[in-house]
TORKOL-4160 file (C-alpha; in steps of 0.2 Angstrom, whole numbers, padded with zeros to 4 digits, m for minus):
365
<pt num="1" X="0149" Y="0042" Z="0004"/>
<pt num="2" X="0137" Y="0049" Z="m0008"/>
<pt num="3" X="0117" Y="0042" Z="m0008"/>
<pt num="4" X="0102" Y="0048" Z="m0016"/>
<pt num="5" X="0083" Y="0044" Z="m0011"/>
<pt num="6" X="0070" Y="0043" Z="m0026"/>
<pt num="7" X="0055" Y="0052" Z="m0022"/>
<pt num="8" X="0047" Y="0050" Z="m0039"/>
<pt num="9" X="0032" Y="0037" Z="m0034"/>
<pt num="10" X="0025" Y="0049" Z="m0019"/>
<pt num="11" X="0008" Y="0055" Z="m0022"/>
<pt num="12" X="0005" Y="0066" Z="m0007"/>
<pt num="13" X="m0013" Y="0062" Z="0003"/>
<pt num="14" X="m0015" Y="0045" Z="m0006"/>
<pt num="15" X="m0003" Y="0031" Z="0004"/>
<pt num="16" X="m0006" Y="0036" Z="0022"/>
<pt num="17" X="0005" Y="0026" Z="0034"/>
<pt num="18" X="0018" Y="0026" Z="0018"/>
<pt num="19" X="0020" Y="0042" Z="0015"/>
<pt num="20" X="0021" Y="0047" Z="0035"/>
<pt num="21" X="0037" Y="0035" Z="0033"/>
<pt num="22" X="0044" Y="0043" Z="0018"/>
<pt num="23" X="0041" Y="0061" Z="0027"/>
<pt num="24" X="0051" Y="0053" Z="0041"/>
<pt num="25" X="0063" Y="0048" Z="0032"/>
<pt num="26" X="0066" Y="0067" Z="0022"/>
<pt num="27" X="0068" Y="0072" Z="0040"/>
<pt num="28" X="0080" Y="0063" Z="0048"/>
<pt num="29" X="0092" Y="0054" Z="0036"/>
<pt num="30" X="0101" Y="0071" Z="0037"/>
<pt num="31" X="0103" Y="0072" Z="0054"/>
<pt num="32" X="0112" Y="0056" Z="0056"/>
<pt num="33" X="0120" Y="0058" Z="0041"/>
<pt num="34" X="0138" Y="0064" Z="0045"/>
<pt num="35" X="0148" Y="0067" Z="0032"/>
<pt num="36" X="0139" Y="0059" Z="0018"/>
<pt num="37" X="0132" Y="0069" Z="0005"/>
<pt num="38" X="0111" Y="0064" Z="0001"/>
<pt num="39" X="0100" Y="0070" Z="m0014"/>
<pt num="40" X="0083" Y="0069" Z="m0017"/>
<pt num="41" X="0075" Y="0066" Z="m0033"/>
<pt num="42" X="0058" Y="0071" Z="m0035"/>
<pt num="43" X="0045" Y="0079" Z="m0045"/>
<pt num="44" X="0041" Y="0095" Z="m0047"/>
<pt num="45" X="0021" Y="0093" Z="m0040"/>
<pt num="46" X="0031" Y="0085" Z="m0025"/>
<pt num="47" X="0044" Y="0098" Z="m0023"/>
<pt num="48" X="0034" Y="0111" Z="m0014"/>
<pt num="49" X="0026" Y="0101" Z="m0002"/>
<pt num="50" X="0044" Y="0095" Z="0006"/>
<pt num="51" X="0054" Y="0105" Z="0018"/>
<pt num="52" X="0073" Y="0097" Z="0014"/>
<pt num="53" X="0085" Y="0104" Z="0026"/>
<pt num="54" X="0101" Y="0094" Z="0022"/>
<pt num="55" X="0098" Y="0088" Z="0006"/>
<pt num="56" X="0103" Y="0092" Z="m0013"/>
<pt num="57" X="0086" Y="0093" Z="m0024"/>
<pt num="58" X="0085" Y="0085" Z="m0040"/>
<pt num="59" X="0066" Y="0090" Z="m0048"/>
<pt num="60" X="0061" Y="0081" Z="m0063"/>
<pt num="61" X="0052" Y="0091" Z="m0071"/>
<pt num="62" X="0037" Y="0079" Z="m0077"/>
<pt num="63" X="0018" Y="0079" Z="m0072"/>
<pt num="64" X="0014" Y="0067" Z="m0062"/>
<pt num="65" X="0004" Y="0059" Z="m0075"/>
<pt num="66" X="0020" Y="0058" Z="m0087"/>
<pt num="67" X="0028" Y="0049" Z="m0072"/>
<pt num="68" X="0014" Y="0036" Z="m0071"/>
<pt num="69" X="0014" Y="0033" Z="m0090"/>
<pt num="70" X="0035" Y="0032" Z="m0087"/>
<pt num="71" X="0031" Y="0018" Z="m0073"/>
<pt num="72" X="0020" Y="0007" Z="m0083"/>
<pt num="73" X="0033" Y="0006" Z="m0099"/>
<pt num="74" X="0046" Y="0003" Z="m0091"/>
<pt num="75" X="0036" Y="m0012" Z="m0080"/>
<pt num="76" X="0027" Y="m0020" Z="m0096"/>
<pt num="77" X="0039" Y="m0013" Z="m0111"/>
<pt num="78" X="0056" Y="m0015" Z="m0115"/>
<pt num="79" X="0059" Y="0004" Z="m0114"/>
<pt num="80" X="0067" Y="0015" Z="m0100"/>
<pt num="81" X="0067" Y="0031" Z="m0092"/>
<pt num="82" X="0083" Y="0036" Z="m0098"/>
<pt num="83" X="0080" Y="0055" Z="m0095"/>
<pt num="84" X="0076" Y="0051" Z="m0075"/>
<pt num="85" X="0091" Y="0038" Z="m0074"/>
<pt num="86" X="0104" Y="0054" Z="m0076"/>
<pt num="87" X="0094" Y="0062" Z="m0064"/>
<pt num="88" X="0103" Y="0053" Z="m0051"/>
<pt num="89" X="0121" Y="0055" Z="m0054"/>
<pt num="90" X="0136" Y="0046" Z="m0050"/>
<pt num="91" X="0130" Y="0040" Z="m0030"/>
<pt num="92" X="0136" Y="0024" Z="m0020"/>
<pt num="93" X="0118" Y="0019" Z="m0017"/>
<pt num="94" X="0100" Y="0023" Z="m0022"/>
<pt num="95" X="0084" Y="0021" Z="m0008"/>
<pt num="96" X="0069" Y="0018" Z="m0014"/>
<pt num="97" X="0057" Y="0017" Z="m0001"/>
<pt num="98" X="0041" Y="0014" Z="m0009"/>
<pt num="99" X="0040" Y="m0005" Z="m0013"/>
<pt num="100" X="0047" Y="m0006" Z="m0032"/>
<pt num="101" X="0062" Y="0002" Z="m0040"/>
<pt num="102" X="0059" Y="0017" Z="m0053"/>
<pt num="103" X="0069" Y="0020" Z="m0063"/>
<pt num="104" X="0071" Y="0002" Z="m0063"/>
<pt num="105" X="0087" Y="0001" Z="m0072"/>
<pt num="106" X="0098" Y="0013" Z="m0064"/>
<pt num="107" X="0116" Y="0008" Z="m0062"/>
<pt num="108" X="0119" Y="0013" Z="m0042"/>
<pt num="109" X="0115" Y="m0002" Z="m0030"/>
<pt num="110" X="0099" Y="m0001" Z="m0025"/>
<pt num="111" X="0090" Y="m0002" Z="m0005"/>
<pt num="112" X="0073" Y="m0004" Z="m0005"/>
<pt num="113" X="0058" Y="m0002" Z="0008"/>
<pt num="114" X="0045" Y="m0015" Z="0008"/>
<pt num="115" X="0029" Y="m0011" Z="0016"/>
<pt num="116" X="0015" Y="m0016" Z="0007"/>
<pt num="117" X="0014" Y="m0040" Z="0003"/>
<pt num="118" X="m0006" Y="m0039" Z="0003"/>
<pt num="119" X="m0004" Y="m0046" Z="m0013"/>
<pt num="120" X="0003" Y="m0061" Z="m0011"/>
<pt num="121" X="m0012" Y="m0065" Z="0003"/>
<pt num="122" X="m0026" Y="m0057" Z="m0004"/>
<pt num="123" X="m0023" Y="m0053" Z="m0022"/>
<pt num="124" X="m0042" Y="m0050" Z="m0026"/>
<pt num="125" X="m0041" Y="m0036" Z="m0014"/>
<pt num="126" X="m0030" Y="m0025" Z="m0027"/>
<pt num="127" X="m0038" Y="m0018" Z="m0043"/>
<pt num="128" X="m0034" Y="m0028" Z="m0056"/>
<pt num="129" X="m0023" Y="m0014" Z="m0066"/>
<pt num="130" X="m0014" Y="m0012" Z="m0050"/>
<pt num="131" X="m0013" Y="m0030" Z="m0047"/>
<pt num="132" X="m0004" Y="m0031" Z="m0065"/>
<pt num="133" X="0010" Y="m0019" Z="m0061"/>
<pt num="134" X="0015" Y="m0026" Z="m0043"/>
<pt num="135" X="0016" Y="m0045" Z="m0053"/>
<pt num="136" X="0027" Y="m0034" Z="m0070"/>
<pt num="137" X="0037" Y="m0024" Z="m0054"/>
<pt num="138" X="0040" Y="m0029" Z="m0038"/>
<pt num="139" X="0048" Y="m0045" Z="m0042"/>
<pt num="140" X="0062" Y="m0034" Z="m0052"/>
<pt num="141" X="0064" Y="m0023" Z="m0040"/>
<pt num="142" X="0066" Y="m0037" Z="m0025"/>
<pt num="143" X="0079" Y="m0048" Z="m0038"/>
<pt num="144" X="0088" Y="m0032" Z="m0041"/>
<pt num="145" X="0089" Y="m0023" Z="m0024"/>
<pt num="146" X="0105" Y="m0027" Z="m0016"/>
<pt num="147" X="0097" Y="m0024" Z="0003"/>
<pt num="148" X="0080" Y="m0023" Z="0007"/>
<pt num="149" X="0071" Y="m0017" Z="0023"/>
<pt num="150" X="0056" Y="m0023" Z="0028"/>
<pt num="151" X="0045" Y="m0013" Z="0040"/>
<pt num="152" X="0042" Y="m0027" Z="0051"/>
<pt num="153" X="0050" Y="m0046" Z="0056"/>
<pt num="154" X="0031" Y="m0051" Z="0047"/>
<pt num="155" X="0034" Y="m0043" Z="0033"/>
<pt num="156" X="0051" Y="m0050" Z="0031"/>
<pt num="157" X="0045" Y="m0068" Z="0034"/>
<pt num="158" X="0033" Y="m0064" Z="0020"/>
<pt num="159" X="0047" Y="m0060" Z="0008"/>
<pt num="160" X="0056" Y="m0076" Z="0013"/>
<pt num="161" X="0043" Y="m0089" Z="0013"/>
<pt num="162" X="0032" Y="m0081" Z="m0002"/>
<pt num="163" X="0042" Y="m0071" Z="m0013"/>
<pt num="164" X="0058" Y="m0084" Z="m0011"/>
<pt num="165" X="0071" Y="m0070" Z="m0007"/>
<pt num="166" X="0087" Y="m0075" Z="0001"/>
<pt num="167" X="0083" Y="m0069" Z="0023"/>
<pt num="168" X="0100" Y="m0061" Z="0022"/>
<pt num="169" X="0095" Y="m0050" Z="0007"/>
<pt num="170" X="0084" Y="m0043" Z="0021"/>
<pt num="171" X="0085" Y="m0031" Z="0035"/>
<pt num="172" X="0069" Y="m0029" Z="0046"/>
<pt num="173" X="0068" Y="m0013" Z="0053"/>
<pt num="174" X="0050" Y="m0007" Z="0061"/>
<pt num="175" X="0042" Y="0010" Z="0057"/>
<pt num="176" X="0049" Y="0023" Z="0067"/>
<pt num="177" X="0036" Y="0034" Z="0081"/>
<pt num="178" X="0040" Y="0049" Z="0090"/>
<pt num="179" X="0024" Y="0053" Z="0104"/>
<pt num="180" X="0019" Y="0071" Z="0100"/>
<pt num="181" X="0013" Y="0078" Z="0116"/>
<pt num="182" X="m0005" Y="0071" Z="0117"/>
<pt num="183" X="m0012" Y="0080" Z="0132"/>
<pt num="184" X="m0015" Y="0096" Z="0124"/>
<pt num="185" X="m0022" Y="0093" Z="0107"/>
<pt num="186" X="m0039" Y="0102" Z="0109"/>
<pt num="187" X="m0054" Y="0086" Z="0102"/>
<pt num="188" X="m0062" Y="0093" Z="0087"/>
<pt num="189" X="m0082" Y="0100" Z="0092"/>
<pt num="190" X="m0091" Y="0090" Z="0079"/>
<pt num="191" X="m0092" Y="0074" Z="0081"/>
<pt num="192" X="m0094" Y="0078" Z="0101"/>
<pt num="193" X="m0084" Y="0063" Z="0108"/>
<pt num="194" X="m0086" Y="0051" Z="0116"/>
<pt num="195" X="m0084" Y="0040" Z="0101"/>
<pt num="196" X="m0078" Y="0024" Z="0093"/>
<pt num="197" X="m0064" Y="0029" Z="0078"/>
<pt num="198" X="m0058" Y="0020" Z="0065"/>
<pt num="199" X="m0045" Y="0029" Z="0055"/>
<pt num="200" X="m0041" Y="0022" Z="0039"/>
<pt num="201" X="m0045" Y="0022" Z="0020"/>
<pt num="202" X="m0059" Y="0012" Z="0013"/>
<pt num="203" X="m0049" Y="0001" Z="0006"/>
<pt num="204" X="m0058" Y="m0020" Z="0004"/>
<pt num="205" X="m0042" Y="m0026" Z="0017"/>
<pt num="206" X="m0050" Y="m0012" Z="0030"/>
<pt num="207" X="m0063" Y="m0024" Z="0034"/>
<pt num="208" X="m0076" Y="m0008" Z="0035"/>
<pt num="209" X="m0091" Y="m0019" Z="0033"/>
<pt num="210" X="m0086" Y="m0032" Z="0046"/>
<pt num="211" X="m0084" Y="m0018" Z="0059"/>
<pt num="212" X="m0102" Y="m0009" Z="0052"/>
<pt num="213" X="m0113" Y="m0026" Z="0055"/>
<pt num="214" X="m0103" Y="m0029" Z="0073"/>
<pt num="215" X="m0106" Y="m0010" Z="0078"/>
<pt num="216" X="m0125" Y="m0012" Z="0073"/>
<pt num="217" X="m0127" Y="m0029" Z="0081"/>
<pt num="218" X="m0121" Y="m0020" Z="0098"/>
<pt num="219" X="m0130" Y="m0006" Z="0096"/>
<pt num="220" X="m0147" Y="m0012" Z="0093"/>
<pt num="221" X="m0146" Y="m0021" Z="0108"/>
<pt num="222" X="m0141" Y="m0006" Z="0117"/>
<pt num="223" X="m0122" Y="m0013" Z="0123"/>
<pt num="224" X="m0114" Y="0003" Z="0118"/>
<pt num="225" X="m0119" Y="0021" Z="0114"/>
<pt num="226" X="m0105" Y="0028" Z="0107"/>
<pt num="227" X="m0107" Y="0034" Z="0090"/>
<pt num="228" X="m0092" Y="0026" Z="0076"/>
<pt num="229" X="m0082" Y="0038" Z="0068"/>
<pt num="230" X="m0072" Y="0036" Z="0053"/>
<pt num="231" X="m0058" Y="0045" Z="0043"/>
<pt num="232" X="m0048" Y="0044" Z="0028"/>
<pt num="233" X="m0050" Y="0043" Z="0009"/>
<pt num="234" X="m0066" Y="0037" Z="0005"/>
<pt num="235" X="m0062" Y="0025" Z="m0012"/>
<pt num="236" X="m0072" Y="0018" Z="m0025"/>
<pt num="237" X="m0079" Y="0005" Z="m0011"/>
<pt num="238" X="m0086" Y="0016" Z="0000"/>
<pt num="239" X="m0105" Y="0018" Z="m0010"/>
<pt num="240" X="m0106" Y="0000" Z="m0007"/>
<pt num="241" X="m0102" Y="0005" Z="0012"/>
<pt num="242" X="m0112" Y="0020" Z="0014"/>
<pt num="243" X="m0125" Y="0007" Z="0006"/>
<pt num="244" X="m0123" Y="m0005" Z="0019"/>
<pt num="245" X="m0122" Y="0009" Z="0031"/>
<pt num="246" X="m0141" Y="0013" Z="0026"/>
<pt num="247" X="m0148" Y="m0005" Z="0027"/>
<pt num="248" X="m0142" Y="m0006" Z="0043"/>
<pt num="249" X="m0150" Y="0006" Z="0047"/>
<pt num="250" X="m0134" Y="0015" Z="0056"/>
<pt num="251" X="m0137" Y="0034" Z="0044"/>
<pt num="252" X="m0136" Y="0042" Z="0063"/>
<pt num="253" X="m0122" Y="0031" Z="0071"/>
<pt num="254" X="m0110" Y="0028" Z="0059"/>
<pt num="255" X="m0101" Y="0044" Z="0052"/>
<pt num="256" X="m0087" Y="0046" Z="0038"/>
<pt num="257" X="m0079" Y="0062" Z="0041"/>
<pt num="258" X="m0068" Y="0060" Z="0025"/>
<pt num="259" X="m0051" Y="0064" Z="0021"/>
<pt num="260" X="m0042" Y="0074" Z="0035"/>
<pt num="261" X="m0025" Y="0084" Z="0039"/>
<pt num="262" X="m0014" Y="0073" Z="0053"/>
<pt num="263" X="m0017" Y="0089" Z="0065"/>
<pt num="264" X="m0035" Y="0085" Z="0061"/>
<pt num="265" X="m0033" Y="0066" Z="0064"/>
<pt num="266" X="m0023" Y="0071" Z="0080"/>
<pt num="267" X="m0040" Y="0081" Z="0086"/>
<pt num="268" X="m0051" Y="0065" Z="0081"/>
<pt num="269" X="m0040" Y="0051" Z="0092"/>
<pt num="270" X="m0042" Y="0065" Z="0106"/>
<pt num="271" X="m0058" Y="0063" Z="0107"/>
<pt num="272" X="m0062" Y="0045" Z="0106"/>
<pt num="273" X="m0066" Y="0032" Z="0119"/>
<pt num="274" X="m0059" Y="0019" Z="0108"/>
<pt num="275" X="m0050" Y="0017" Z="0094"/>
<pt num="276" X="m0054" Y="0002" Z="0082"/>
<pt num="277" X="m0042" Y="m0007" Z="0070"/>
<pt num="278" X="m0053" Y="m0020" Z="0061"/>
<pt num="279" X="m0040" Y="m0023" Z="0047"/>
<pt num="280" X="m0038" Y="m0039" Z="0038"/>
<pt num="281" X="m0020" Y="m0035" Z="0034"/>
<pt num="282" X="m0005" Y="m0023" Z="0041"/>
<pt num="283" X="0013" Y="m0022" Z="0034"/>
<pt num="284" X="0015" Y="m0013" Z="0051"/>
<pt num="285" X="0002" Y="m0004" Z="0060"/>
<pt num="286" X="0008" Y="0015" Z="0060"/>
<pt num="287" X="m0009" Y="0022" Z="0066"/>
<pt num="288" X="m0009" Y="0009" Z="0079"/>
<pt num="289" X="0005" Y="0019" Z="0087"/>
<pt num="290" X="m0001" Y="0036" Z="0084"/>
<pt num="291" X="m0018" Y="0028" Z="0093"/>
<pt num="292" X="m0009" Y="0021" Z="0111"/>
<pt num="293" X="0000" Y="0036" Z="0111"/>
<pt num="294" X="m0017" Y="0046" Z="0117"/>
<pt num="295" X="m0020" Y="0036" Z="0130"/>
<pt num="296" X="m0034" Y="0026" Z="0123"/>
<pt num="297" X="m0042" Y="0012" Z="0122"/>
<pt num="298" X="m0035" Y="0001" Z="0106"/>
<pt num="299" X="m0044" Y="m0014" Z="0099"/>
<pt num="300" X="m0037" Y="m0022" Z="0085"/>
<pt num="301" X="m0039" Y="m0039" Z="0074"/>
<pt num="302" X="m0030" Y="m0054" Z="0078"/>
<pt num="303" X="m0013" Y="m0050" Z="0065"/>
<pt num="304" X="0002" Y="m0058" Z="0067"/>
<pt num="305" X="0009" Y="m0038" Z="0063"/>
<pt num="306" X="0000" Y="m0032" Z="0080"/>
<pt num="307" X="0006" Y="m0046" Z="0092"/>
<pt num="308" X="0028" Y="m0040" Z="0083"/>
<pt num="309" X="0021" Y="m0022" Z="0090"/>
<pt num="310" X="0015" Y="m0027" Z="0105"/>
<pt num="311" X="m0002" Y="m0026" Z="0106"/>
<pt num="312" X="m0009" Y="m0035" Z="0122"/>
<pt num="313" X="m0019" Y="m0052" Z="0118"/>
<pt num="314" X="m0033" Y="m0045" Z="0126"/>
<pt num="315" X="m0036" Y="m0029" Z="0114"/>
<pt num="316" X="m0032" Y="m0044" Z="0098"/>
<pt num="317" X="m0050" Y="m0049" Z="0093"/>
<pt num="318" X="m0063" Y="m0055" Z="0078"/>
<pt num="319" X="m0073" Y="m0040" Z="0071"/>
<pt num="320" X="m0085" Y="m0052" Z="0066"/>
<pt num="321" X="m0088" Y="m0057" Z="0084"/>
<pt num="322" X="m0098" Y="m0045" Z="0093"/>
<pt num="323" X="m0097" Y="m0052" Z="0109"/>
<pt num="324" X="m0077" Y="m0052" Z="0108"/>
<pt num="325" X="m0076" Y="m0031" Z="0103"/>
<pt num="326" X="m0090" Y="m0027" Z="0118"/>
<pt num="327" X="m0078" Y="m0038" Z="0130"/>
<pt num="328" X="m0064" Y="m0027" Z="0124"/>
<pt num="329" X="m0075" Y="m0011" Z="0126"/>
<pt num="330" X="m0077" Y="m0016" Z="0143"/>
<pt num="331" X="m0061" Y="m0021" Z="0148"/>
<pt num="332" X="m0054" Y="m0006" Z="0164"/>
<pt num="333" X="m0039" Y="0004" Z="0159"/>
<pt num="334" X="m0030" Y="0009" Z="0142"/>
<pt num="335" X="m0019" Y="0000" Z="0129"/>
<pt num="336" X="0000" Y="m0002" Z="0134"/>
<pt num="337" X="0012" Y="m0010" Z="0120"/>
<pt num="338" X="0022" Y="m0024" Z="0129"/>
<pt num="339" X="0039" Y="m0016" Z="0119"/>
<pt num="340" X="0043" Y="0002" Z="0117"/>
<pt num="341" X="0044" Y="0006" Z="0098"/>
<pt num="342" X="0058" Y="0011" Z="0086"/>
<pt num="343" X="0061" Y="0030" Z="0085"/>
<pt num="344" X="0060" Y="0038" Z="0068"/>
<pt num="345" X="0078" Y="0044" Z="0072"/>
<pt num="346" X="0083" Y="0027" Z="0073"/>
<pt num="347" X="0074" Y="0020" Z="0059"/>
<pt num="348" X="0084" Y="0033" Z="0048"/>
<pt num="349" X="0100" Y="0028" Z="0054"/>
<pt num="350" X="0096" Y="0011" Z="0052"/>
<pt num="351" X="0093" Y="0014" Z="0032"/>
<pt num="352" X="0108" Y="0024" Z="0032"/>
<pt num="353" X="0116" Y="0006" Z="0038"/>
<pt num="354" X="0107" Y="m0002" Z="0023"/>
<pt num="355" X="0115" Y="0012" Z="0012"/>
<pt num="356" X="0132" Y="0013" Z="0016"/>
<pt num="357" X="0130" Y="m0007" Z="0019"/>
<pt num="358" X="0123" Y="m0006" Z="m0001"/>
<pt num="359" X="0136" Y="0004" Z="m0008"/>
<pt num="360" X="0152" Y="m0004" Z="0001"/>
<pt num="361" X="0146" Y="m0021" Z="m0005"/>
<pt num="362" X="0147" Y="m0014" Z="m0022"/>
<pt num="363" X="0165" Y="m0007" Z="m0023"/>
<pt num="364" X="0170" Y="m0023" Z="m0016"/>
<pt num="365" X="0160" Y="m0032" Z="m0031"/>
């Protein structure tokens, strides 16, 4: 069979545990593709930074700002991307693997990746612009899909109880994770661990300043010495945090070492004592993954995500409870997930099910 894989809503270094999943995904659909024949339809600005053994490129050649303008018309207009509908040929089934379908009227039966449902909890937690084009098109994309994957039983539940689509539309299959070797990533010499990390992107749902007023609670009392250090995109919220930071009074604890590369973030997990997951909401938990995997310590919040992952009861607390995150600090050995987690290898051939499951639906049709 023929299948193709749209590429054209990546924005390298900006979706973090999304991306790492569509990377994935470029890596091993191949693999355990056998005889069917894949493409990849990308733009150009994406192009170079993908190695795609095993597949045909397709580059649309439009800037990245020509591909958002596309977006939005086609989600609030009539009008459609004609040019990038062609780009895809005649195949027997489309992924899209980034939460809403673009070009949205291609003619190929559609699979699509569902990752990200904070909106339909916590919709002040989106930028308003961003708010308006998940309401204009996600729905589409989840009527017109013919399977969707979910990256967890959660978010499938989600779909089913809050977005109203059919549970047999859906097919939950958890992130992939593949342990690099841990033991010999060399820590990073500044920050000196040991140290508290919290890697993620300053985003409201990442529940920074619940974790900042907890960490500053303990350490003005002297319950814990460790330093907290954070990575990752630092958004338009984190002035308010940095602000918080200050009135705290926390300038020489708390340290935001910004945006790094994964080998980077490997170095800063290696030297942690801890690893902290405050987040208000996780369609999955990727880093949570990438954390147990080093032997650490991993404290997260009570999410129904991290209990489908297997995170002990123990390490599930309230960030706004600072007696419940020293008792975790204090608690003798590391964290062990209760359930061994999907390979990536596996998740790939489990969306090539979806695929082939996509397109054979549709000759029978």
């Amino acid at each position: 069979m023929r299948f193709a894989m749209s590429l054209l809503s990546l924005r390298p270094g900006q979706v973090g545990g999304a991306e790492t999943y569509v990377r994935q995904l470029v890596r091993w659909l191949p693999a355990v593709a056998g005889g069917d024949e894949l493409a990849l339809v990308m733009p150009r600005e994406v192009a170079h930074t993908l190695e795609t053994p095993g597949w045909r490129r397709v580059i649309a050649d439009l800037s990245d700002r020509q591909l958002v303008m596309a977006r939005v018309a086609e989600a609030f207009t009539p009008w459609r991307a004609r040019g990038l509908e062609r780009l895809f040929g005649n195949v027997d089934a489309v992924l899209f693997p980034q939460q809403s379908i673009f070009p949205k009227r291609i003619e190929a039966p559609a699979v699509l990746s569902v990752g990200d449902v904070q909106h339909l909890f916590h919709p002040r937690n989106i930028p308003l612009l961003e708010r308006a084009f998940r309401a204009a098109a996600y729905p589409h994309g989840l009527r017109r899909a013919r399977r969707i994957i979910a990256v967890s039983e959660y978010t499938k539940k989600t779909l089913v109880e809050r977005a109203g689509v059919p549970p047999d539309k859906i097919t939950a299959v958890p992130m992939g994770f593949t342990p690099a070797e841990a033991a010999s990533v060399r820590p990073l010499e500044d920050p000196p661990g040991p140290y508290l990390y919290y890697p993620a992107a300053t985003f409201a749902h990442k529940n920074h300043a619940a974790l900042f007023r907890t960490y500053a609670a303990l350490a003005r009392q002297g319950a814990i010495d460790e330093p907290l250090v954070l990575t990752g995109a630092r958004t338009g919220l984190w002035k308010k945090l940095a602000r918080l930071v200050r009135e705290l009074g926390m300038e020489g604890r708390i340290r935001h070492l910004g945006y790094l590369s994964q080998a980077d973030v490997r170095r800063v997990y290696a030297g942690a004592s801890a690893i902290v997951f405050p987040s208000l909401f996780e369609g999955f938990g990727l880093p949570v993954l990438e954390a147990v995997a080093f032997g650490k310590k991993v404290i997260v919040s009570r999410l129904e995500v991290f209990e489908e992952i297997g995170v002990p009861s123990q390490f599930r607390i309230d960030f706004s409870k600072a007696d419940q995150l020293l008792a975790a600090l204090r608690l003798p050995g590391t964290t062990q997930l209760a359930k061994a987690p999907l390979s990536w290898e596996e998740n790939a051939r489990k969306a090539l099910g979806e695929l082939r499951r996509a397109g054979i639906s549709s000759d029978r049709a």
